[in-house]
Backbone atoms as SQL, in Angstrom:
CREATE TABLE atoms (id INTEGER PRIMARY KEY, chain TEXT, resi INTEGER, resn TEXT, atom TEXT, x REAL, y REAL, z REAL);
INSERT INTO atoms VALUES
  (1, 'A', 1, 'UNK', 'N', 112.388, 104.429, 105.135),
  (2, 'A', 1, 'UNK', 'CA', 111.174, 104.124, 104.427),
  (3, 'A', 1, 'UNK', 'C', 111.454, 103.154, 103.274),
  (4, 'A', 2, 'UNK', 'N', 112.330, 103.363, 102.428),
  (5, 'A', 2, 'UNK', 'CA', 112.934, 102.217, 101.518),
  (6, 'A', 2, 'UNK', 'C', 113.335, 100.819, 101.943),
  (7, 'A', 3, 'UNK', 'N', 113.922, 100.762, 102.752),
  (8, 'A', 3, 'UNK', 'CA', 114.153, 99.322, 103.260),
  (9, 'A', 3, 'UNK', 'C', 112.973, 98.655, 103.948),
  (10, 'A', 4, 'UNK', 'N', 112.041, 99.476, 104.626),
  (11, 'A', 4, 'UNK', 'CA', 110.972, 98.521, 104.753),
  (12, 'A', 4, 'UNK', 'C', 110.001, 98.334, 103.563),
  (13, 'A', 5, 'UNK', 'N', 109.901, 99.324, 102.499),
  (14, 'A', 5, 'UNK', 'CA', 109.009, 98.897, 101.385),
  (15, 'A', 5, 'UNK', 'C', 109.925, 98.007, 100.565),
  (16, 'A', 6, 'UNK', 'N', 111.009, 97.824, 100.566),
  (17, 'A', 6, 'UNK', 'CA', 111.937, 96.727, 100.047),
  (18, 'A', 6, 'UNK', 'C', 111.448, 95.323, 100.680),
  (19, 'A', 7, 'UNK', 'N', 111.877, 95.401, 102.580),
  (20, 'A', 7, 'UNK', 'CA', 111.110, 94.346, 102.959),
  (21, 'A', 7, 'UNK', 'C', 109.859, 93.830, 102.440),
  (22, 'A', 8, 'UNK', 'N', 108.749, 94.519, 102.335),
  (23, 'A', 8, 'UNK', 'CA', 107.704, 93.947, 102.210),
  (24, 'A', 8, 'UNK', 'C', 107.414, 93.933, 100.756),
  (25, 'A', 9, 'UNK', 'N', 108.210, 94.282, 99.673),
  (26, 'A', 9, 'UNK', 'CA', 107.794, 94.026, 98.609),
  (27, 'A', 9, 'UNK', 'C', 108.189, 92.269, 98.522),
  (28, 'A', 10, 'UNK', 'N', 109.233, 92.619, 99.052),
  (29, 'A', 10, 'UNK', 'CA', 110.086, 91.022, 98.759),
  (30, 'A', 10, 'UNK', 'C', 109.264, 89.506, 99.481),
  (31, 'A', 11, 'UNK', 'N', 108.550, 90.095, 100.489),
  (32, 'A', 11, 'UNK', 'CA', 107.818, 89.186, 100.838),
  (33, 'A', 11, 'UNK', 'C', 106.715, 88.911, 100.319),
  (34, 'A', 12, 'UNK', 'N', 106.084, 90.034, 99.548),
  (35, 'A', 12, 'UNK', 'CA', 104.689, 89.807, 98.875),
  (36, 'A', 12, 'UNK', 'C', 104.903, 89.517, 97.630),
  (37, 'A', 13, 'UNK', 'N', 105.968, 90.120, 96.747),
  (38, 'A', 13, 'UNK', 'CA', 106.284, 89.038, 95.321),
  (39, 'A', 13, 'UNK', 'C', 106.995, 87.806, 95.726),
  (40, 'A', 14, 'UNK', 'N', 107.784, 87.738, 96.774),
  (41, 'A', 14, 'UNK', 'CA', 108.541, 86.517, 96.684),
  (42, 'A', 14, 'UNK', 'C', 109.766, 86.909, 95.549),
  (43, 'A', 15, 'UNK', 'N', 110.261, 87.713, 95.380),
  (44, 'A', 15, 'UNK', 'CA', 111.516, 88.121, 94.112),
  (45, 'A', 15, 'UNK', 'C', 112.210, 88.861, 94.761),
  (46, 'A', 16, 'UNK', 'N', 113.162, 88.822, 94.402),
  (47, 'A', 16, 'UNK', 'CA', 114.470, 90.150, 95.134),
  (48, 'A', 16, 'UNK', 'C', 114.341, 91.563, 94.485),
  (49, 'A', 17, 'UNK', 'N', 114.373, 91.973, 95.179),
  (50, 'A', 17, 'UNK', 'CA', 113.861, 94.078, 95.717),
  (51, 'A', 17, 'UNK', 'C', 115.341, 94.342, 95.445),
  (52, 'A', 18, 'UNK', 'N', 115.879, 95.086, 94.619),
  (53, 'A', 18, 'UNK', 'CA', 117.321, 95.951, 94.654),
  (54, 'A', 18, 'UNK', 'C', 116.752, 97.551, 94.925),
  (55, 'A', 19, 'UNK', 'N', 117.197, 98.098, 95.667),
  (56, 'A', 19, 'UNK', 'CA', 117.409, 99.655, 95.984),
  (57, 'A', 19, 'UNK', 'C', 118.646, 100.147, 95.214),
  (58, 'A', 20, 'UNK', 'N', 118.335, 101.275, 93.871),
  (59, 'A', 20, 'UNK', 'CA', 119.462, 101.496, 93.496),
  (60, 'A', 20, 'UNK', 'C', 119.286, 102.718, 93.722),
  (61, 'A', 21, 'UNK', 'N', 120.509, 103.700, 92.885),
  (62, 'A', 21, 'UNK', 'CA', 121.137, 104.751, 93.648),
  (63, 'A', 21, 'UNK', 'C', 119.986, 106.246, 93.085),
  (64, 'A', 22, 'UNK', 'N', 120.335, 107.359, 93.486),
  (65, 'A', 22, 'UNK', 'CA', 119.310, 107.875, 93.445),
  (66, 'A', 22, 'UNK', 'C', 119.848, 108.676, 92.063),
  (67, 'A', 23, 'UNK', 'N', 118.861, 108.892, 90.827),
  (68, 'A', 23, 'UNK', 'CA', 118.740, 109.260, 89.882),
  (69, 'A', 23, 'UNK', 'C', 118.353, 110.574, 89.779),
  (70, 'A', 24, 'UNK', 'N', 118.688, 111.648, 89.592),
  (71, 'A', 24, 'UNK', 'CA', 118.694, 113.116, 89.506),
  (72, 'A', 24, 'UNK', 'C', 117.417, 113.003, 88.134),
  (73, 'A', 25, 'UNK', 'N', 116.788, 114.205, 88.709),
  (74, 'A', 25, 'UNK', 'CA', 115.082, 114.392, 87.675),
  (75, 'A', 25, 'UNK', 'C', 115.806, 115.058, 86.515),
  (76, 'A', 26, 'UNK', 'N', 115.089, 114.403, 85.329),
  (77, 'A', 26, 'UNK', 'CA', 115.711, 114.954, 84.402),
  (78, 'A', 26, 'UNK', 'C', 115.654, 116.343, 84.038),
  (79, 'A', 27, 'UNK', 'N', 116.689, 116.759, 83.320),
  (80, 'A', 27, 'UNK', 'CA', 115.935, 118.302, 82.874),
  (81, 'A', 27, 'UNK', 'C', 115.097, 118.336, 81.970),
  (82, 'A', 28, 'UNK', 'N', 113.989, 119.645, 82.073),
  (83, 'A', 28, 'UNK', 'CA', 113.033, 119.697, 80.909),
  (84, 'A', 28, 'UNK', 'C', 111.731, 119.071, 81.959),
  (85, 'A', 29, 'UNK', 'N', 111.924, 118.289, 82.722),
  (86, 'A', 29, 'UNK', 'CA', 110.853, 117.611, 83.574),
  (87, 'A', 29, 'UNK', 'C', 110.003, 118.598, 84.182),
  (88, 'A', 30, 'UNK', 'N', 110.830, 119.625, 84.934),
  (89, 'A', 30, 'UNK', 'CA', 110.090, 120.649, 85.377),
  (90, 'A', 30, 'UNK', 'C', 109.358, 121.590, 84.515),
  (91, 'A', 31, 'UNK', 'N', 107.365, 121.723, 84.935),
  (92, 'A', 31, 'UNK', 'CA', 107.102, 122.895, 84.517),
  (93, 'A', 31, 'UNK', 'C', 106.839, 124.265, 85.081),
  (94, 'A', 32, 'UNK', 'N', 107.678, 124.760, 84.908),
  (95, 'A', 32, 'UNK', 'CA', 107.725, 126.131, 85.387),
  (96, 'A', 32, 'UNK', 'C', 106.052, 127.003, 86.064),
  (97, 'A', 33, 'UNK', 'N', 105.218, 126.826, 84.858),
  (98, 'A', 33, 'UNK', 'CA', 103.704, 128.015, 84.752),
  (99, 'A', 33, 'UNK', 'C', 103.054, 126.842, 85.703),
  (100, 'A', 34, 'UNK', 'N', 103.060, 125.678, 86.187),
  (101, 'A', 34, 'UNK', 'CA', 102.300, 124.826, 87.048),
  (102, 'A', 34, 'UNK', 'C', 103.297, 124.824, 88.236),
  (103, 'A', 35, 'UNK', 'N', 104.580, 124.750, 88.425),
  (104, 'A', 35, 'UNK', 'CA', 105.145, 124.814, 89.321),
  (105, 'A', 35, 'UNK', 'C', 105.088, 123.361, 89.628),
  (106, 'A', 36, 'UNK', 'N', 105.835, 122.607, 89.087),
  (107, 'A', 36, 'UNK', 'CA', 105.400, 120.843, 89.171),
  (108, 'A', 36, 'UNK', 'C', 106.379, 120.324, 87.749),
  (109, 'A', 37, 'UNK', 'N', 106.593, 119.078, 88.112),
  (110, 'A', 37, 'UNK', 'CA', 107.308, 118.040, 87.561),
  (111, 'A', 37, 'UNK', 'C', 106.349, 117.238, 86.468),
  (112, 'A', 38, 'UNK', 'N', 106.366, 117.129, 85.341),
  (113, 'A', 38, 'UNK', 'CA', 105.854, 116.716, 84.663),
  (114, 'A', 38, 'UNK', 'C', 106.336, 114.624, 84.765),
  (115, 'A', 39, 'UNK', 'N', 105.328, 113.874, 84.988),
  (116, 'A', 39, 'UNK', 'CA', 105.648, 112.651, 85.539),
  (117, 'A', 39, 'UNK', 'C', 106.386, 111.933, 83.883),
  (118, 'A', 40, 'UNK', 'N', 105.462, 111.720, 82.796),
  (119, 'A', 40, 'UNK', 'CA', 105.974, 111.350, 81.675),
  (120, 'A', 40, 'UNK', 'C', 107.182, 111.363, 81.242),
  (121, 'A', 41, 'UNK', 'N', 107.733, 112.906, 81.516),
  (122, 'A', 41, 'UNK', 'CA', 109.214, 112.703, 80.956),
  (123, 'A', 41, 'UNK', 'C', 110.202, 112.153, 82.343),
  (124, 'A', 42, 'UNK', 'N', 109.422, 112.007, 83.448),
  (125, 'A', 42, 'UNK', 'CA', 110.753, 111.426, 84.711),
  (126, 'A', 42, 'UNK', 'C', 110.099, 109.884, 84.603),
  (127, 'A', 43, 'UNK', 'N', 109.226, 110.078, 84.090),
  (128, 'A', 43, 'UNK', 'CA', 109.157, 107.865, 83.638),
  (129, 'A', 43, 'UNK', 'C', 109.697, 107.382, 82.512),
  (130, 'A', 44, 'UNK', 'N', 110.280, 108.063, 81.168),
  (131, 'A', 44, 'UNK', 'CA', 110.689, 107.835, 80.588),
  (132, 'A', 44, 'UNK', 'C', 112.614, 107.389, 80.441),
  (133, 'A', 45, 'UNK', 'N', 112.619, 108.769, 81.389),
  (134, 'A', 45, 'UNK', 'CA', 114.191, 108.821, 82.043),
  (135, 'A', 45, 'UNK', 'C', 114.104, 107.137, 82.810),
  (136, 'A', 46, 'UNK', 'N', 113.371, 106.940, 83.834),
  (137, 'A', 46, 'UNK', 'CA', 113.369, 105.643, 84.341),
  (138, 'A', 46, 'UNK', 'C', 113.645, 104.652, 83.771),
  (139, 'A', 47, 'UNK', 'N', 112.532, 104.787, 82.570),
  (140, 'A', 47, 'UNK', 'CA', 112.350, 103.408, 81.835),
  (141, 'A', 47, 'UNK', 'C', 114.407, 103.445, 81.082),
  (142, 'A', 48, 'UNK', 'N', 114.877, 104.483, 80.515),
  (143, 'A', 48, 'UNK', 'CA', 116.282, 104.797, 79.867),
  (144, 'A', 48, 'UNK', 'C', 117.428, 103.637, 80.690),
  (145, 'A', 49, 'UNK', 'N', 116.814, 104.108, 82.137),
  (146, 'A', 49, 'UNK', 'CA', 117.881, 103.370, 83.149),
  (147, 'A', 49, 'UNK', 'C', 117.486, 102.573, 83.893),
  (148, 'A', 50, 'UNK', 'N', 116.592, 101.876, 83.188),
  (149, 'A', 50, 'UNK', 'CA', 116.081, 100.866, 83.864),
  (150, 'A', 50, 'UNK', 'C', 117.569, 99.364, 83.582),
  (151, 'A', 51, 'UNK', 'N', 117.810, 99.097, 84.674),
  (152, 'A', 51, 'UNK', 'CA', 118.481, 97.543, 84.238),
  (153, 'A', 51, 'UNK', 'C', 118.181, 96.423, 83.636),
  (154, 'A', 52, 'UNK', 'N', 119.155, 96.384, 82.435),
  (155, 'A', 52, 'UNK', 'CA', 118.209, 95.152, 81.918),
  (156, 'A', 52, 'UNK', 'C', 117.784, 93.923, 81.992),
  (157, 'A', 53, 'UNK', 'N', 118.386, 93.783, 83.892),
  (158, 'A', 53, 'UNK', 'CA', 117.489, 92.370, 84.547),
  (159, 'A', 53, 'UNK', 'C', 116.228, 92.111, 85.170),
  (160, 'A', 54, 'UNK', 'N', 115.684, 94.127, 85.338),
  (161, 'A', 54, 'UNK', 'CA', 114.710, 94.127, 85.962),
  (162, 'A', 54, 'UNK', 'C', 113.887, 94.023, 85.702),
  (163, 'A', 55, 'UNK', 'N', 112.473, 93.050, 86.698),
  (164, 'A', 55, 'UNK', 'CA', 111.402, 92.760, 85.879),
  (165, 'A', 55, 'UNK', 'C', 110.269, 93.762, 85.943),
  (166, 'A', 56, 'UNK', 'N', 110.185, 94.342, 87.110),
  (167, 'A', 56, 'UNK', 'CA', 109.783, 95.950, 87.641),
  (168, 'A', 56, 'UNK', 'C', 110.432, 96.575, 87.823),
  (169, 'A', 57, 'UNK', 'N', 110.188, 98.583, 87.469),
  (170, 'A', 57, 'UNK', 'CA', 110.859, 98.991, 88.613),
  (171, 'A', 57, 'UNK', 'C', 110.089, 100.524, 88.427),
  (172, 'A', 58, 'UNK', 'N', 109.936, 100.882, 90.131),
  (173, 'A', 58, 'UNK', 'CA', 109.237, 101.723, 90.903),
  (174, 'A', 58, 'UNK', 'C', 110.220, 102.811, 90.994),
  (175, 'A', 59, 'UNK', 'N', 110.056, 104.139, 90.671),
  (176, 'A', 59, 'UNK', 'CA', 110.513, 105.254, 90.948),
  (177, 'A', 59, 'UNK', 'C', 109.866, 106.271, 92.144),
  (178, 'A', 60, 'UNK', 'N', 110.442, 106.334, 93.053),
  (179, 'A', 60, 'UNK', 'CA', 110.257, 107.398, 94.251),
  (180, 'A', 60, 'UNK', 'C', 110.286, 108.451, 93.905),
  (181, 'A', 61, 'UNK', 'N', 109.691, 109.681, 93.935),
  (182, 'A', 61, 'UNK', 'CA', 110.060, 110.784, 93.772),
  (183, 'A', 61, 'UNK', 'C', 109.215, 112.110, 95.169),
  (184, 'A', 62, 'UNK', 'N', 110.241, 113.062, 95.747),
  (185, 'A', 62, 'UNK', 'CA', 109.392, 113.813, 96.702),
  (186, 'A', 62, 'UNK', 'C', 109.109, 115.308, 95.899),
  (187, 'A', 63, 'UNK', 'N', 108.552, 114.919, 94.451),
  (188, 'A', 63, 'UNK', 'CA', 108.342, 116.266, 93.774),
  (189, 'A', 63, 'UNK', 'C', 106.923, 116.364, 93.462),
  (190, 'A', 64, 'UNK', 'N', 105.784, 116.986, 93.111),
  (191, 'A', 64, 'UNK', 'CA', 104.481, 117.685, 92.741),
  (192, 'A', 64, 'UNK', 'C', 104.712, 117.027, 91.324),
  (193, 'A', 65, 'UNK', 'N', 103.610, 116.245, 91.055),
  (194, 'A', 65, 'UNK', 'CA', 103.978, 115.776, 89.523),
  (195, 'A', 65, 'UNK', 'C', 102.743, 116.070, 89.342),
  (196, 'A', 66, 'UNK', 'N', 102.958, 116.245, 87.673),
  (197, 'A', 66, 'UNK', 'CA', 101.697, 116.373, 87.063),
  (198, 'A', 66, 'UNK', 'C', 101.326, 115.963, 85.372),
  (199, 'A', 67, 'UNK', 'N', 100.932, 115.840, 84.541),
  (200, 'A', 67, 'UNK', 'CA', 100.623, 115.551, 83.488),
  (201, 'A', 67, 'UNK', 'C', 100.170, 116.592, 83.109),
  (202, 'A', 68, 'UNK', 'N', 99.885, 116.828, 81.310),
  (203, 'A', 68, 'UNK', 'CA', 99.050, 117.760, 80.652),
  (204, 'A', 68, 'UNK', 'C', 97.720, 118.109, 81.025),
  (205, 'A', 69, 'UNK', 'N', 96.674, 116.598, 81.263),
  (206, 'A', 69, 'UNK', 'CA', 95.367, 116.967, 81.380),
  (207, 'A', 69, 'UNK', 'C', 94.686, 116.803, 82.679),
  (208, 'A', 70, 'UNK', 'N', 95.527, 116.697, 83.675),
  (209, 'A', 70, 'UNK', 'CA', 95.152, 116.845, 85.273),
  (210, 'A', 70, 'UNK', 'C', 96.249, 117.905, 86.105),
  (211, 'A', 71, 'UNK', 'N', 95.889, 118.337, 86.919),
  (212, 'A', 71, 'UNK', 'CA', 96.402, 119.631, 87.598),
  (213, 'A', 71, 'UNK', 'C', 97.585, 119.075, 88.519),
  (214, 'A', 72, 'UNK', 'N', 97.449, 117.303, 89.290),
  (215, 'A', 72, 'UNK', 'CA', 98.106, 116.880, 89.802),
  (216, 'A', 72, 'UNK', 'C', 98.081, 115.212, 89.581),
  (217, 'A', 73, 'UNK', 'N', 99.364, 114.240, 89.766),
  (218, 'A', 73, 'UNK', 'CA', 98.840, 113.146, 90.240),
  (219, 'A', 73, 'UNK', 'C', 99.994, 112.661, 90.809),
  (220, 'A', 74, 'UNK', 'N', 99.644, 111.280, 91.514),
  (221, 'A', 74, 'UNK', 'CA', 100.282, 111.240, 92.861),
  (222, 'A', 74, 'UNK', 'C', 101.141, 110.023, 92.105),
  (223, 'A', 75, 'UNK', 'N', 101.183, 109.104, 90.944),
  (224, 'A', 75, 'UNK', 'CA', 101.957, 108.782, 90.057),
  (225, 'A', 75, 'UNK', 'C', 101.501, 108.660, 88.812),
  (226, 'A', 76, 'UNK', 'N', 102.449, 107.691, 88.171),
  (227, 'A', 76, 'UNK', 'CA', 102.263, 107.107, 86.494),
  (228, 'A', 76, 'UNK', 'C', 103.001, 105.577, 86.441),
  (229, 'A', 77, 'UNK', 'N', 102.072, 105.108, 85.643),
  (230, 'A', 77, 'UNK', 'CA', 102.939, 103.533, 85.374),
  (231, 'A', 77, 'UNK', 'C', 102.631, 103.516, 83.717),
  (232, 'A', 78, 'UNK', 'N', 103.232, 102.558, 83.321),
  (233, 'A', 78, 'UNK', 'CA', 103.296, 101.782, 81.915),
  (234, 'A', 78, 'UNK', 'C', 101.770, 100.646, 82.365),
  (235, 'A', 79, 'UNK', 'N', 101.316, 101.089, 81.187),
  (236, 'A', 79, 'UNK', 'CA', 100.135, 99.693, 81.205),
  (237, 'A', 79, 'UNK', 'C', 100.921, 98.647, 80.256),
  (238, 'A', 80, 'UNK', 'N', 100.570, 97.315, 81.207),
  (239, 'A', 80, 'UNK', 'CA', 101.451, 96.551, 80.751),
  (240, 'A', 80, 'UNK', 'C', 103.345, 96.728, 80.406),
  (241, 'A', 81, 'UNK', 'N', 103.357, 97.544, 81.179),
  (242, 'A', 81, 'UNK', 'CA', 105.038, 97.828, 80.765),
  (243, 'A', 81, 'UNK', 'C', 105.523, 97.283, 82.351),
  (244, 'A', 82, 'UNK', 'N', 107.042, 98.067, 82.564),
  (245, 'A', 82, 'UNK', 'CA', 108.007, 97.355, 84.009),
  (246, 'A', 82, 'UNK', 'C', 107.864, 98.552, 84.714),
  (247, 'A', 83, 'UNK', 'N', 107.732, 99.522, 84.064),
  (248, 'A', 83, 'UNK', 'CA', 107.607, 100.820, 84.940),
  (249, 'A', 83, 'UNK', 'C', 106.729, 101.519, 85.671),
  (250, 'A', 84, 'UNK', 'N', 107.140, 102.497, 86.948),
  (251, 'A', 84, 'UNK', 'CA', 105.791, 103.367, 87.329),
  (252, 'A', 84, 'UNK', 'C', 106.585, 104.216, 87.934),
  (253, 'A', 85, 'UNK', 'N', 106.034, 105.192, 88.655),
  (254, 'A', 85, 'UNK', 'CA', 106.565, 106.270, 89.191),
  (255, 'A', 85, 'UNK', 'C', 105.770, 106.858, 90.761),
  (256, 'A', 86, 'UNK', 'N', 106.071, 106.952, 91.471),
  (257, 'A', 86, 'UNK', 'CA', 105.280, 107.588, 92.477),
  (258, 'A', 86, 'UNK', 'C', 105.808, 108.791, 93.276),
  (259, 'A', 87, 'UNK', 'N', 105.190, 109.471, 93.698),
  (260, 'A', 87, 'UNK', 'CA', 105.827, 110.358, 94.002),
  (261, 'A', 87, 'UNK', 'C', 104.815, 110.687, 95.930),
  (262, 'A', 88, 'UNK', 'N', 105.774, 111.302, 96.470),
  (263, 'A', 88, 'UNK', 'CA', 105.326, 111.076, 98.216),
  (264, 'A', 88, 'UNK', 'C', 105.038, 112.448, 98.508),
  (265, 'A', 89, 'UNK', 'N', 104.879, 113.446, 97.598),
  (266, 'A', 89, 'UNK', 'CA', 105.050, 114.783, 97.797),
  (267, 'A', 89, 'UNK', 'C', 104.013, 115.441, 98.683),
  (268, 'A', 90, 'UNK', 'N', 102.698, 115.067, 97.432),
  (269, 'A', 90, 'UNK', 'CA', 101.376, 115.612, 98.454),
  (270, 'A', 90, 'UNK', 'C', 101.028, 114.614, 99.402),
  (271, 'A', 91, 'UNK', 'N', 101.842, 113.392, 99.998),
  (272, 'A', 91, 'UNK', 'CA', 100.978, 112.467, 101.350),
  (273, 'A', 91, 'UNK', 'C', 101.822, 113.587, 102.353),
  (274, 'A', 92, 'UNK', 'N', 102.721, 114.245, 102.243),
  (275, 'A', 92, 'UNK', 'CA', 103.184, 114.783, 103.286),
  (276, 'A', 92, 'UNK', 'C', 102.411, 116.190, 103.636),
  (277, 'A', 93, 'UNK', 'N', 102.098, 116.624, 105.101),
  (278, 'A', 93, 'UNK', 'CA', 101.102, 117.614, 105.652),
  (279, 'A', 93, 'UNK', 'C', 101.636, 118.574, 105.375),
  (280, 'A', 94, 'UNK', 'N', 102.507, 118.960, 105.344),
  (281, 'A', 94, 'UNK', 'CA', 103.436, 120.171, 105.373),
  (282, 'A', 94, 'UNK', 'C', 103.117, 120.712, 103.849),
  (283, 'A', 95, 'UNK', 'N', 103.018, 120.030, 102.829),
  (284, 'A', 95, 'UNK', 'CA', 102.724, 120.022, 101.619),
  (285, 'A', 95, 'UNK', 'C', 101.137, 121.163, 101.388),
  (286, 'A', 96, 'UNK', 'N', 100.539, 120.376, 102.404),
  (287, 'A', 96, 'UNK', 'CA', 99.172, 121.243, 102.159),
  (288, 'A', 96, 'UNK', 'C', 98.393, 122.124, 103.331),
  (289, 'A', 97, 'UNK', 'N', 99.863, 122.830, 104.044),
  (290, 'A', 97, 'UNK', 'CA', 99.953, 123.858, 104.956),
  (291, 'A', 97, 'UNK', 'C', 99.580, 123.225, 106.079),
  (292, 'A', 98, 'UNK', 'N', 99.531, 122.260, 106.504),
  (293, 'A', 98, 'UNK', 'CA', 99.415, 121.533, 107.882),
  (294, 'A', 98, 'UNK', 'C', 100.733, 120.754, 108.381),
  (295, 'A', 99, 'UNK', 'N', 100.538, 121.241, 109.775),
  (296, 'A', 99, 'UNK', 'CA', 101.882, 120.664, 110.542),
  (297, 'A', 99, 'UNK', 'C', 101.598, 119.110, 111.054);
């Protein structure tokens, strides 16, 4: 799934796509009483290790994220910033008891 959203990013910005290595969720990210990943503090971790050649960069994640004032969301970006976050958790069926 990465190498083709690599492919096609690279063709639709026209800029080179790096795939780097996979970054362990920070601790503290998880909230326990929601049962979910709080997105803010795993975009912040991002933004920490972000490289400092990059002009974007997109974080994958297959965890339940959520924020303070919504129950779920499916990511987070920086307005106007390099960062965002997405997460693939709930597109998958299995997620919401369907095979």
């Amino acid at each position: 799934m990465l190498r083709k959203l690599q492919e096609h990013l690279q063709d639709y910005l026209s800029l080179p796509v790096r795939i780097t290595g996979n970054m362990p969720v920070p601790e503290g990210s998880y909230e326990r009483s929601r049962n979910q990943y709080n997105s803010t503090r795993i975009l912040r971790k991002i933004l920490r290790e972000t490289p400092a050649d990059a002009i974007k960069i997109v974080g994958i994640v297959d965890k339940d994220l959520c924020i303070p004032i919504l129950t779920f969301v499916f990511g987070e970006a920086q307005l106007g910033g390099k960062a965002s976050l997405v997460s693939i958790a709930r597109l998958r069926q299995e997620f919401h008891g369907l095979s």
